[in-house]
C-alpha positions in Angstrom: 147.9 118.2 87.0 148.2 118.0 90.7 146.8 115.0 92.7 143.5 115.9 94.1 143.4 118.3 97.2 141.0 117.4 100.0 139.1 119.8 102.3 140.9 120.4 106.2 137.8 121.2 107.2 135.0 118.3 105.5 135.3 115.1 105.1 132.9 113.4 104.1 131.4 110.3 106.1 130.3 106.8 104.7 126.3 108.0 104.5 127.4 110.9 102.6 129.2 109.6 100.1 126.5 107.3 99.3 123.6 109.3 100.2 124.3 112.1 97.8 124.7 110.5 94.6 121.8 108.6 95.5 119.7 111.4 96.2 120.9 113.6 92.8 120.1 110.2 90.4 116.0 109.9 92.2 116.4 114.0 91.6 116.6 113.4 88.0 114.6 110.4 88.0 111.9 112.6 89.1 112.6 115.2 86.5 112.3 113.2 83.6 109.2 111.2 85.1 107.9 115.0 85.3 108.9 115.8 81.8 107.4 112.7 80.5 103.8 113.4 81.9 103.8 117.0 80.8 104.7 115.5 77.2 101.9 113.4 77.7 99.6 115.8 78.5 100.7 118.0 76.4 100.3 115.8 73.1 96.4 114.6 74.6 97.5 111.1 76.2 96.0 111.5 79.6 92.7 111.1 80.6 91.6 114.8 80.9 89.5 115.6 84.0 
């Protein structure tokens, strides 16, 4: 396999490199926090209103 080809046109500065993985792991952080509540709910664990 071929060593890894960058883009001419991006590259990618310090903040971005950093920002984006950061941003996808709260992404599914927030997901599964979101999934967990609706499994709650769903199975009678939450104070109903």
């Amino acid at each position: 396999m071929s060593a890894r080809r960058s883009s001419k046109r991006f590259s990618p500065s310090f903040w971005t490199e950093k920002l984006v993985p950061a941003a996808l792991i709260l992404l599914v952080l927030i997901l599964l926090a979101t999934l967990v509540i609706t499994g709650m709910a769903l199975a009678g664990l939450t104070p109903g209103a």
